[in-house]
C-alpha positions in Angstrom: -6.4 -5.4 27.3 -6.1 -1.5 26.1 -8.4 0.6 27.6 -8.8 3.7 25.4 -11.2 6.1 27.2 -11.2 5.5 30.9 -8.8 8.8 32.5 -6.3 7.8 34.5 -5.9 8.5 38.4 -9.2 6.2 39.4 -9.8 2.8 39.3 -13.7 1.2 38.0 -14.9 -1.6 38.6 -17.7 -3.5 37.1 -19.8 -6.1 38.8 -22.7 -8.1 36.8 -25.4 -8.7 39.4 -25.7 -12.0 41.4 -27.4 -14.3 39.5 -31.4 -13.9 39.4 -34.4 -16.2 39.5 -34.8 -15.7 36.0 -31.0 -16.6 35.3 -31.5 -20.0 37.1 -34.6 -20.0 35.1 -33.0 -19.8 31.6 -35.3 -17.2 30.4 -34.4 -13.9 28.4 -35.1 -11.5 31.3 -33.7 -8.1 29.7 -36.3 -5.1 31.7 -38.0 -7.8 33.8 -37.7 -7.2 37.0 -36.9 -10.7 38.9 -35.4 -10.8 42.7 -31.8 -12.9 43.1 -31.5 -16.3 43.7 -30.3 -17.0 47.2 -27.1 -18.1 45.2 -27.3 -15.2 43.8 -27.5 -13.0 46.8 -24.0 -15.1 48.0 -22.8 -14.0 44.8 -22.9 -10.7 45.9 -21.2 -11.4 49.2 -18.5 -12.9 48.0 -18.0 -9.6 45.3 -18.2 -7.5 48.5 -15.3 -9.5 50.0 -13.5 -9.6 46.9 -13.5 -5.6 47.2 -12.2 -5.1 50.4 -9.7 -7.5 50.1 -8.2 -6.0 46.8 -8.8 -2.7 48.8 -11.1 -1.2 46.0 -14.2 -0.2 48.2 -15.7 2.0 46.4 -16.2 6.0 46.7 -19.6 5.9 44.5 -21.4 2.6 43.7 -23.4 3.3 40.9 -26.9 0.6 39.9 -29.1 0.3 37.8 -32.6 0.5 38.8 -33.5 -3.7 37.9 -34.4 -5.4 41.5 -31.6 -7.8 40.9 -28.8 -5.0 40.5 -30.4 -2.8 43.2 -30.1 -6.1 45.6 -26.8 -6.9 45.0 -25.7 -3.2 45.7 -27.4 -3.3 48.7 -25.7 -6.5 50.0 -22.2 -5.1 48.5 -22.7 -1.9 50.5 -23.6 -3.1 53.4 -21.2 -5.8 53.6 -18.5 -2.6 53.2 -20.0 -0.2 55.5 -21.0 2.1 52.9 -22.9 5.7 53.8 -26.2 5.5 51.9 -25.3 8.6 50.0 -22.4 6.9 48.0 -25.1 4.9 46.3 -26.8 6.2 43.2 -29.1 4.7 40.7 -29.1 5.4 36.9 -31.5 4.1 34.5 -29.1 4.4 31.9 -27.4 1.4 33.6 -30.7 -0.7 32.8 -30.5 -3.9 30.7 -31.2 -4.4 27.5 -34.5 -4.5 26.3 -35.2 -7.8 24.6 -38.5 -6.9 22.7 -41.0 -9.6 22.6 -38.8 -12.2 23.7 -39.0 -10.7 27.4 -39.9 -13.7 29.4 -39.6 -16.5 26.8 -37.7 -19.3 27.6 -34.3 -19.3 25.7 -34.4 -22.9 24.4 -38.0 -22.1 23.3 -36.8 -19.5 21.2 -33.8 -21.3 19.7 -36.2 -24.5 18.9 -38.7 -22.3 16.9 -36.2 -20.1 15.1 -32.9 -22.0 14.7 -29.4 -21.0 16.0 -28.5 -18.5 13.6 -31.2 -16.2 14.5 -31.0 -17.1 18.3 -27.4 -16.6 18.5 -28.5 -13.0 15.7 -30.8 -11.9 19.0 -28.7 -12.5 21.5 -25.3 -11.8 20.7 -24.9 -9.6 17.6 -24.2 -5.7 18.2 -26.6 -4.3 15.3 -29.6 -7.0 15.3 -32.3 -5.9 17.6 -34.9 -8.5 18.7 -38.9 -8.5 17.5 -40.7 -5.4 19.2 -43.1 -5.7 22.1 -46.5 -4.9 21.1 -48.3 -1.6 22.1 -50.0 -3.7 25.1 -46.6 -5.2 26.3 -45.2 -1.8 26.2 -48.5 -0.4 27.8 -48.0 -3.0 30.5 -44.7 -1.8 31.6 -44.7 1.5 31.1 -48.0 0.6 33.9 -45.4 -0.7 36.5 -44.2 1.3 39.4 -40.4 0.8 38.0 -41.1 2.4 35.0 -43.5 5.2 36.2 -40.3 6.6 38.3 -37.8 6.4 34.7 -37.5 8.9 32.0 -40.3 7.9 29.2 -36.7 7.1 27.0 -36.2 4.4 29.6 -38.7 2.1 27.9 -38.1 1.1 24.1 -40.1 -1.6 22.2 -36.7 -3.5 21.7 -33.1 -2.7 21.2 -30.0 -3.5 20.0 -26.5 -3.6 21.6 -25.5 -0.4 19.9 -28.3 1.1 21.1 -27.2 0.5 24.9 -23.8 1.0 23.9 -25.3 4.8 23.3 -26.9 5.2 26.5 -24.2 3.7 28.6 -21.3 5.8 26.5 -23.5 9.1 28.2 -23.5 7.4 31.4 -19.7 7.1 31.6 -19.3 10.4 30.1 -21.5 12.2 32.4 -20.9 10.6 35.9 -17.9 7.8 35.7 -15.4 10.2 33.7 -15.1 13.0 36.3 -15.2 10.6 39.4 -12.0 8.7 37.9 -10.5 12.0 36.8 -10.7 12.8 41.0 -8.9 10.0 41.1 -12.0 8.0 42.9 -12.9 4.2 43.0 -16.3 3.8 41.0 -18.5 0.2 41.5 -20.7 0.1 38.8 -23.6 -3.1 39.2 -25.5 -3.7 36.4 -26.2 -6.5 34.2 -24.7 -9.0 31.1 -25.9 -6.8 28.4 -25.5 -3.5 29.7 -22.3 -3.7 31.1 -21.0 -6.1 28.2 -22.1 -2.6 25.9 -20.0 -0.9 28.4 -17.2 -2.9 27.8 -17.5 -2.2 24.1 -17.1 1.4 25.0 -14.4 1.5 27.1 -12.5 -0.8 25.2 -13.5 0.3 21.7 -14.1 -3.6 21.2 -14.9 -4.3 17.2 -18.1 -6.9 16.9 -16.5 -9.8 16.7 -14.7 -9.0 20.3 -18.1 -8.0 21.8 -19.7 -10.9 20.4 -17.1 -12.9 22.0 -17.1 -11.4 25.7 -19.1 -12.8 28.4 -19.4 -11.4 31.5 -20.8 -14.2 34.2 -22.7 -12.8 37.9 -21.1 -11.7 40.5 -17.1 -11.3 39.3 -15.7 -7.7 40.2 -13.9 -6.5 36.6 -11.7 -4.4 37.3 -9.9 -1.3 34.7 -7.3 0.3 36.7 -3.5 1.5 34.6 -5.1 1.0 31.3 -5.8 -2.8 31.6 -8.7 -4.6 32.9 -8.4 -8.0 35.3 -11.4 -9.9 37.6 -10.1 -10.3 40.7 -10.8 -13.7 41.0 -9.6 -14.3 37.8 -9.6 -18.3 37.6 -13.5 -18.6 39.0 -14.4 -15.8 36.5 -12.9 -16.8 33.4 -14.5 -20.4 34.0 -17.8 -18.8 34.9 -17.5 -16.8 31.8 -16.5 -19.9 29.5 -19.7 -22.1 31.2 -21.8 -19.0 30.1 -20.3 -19.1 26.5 -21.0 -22.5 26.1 -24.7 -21.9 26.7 -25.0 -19.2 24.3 -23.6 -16.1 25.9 -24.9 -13.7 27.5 
């Protein structure tokens, strides 16, 4: 696959958190804040091993601020030996907001409103989800989390394009100059946000970003203007299980 805005000299890699409680769950989870599973948490292990063995540990490991993310960065940087200074969190990396879905149950949502608009919600690049209310909003903007973001951190909803906006000034602004030193960058994040990243790296059209899945805890790696998971055969069936059960 072309990768048409990554420098050369660097190597990034791209790591979906382990999976959460709320994965296991089945529940749209977008900016709640769930813990991993303790398959999860192995998940994250295993990436870590994954890493060293494809001698890609990273110079700067970059997470979003979500528990799950922040957890599996942990694991991944201890399990490396890295310095607590080559972590750094960004809320930019955060996932998308899912609007008043947050917390429903995803079969729920696909019983009441058929699959067209399910599969609209969840997968499309334009179609944002149903806002929170003002007292949803009210009650995150409330939680410790979001108290320590920027106030643009919290949206009622969003779309994909929308991340694909604030992920595109992420790379810009602290990926692009790390690769450019020829560095190793770890990004962890989650499905969305990092499926939005994809998009912008790749300059995907919709129908490729509706397509992609990316399933927890597979390194993906863009390195010499292709990308590759480095456990290619467990990804690319982890990815086609999460396809089959609506995407990401």
């Amino acid at each position: 696959m072309s990768v048409t805005s990554r420098p050369s000299g660097g190597s990034l890699v791209l790591l979906r958190h382990g999976q959460s409680t709320a994965n296991a769950a089945g529940l749209f989870t977008g900016i709640l804040d769930p813990a991993l599973s303790a398959p999860g948490a192995d998940e994250a292990r295993a990436a870590a091993a994954l890493l060293a063995a494809n001698d890609l540990v990273p110079d700067a490991l970059l997470v979003s601020p979500l528990r799950r993310a922040t957890q599996t960065a942990r694991l991944v940087a201890d399990d490396l030996g890295l310095p607590k200074t080559a972590v750094s969190i960004d809320w930019r990396l955060i996932e998308r907001n899912y609007g008043a879905l947050t917390g429903r149950h995803k079969d729920d949502v696909r019983a009441e409103f058929g699959e067209d608009q399910f599969l609209a919600w969840r997968r499309s690049v334009d179609t944002a989800p149903p806002e929170m209310s003002a007292e949803q909003v009210a009650e995150f903007a409330a939680t410790a989390l979001f108290r320590g973001l920027p106030a643009r951190a919290l949206t009622s909803t969003e779309s994909l394009r929308h991340v694909m906006g604030r992920v595109a000034e992420f790379h810009a602004e602290r990926v692009e100059p790390l690769l450019a030193d020829a560095r190793t960058v770890l990004v962890v994040a989650h499905g969305n946000s990092l499926r939005a990243y994809c998009a912008v790296l790749e300059q995907l059209d919709k129908s490729a970003i509706h397509a992609l899945n990316l399933p927890t805890g597979h390194p993906l790696v863009y390195r010499d203007g292709g990308r590759r998971y480095l456990d290619a055969p467990r990804a690319e069936a982890a990815a086609l299980a999460l396809t089959l059960d609506g995407g990401t």
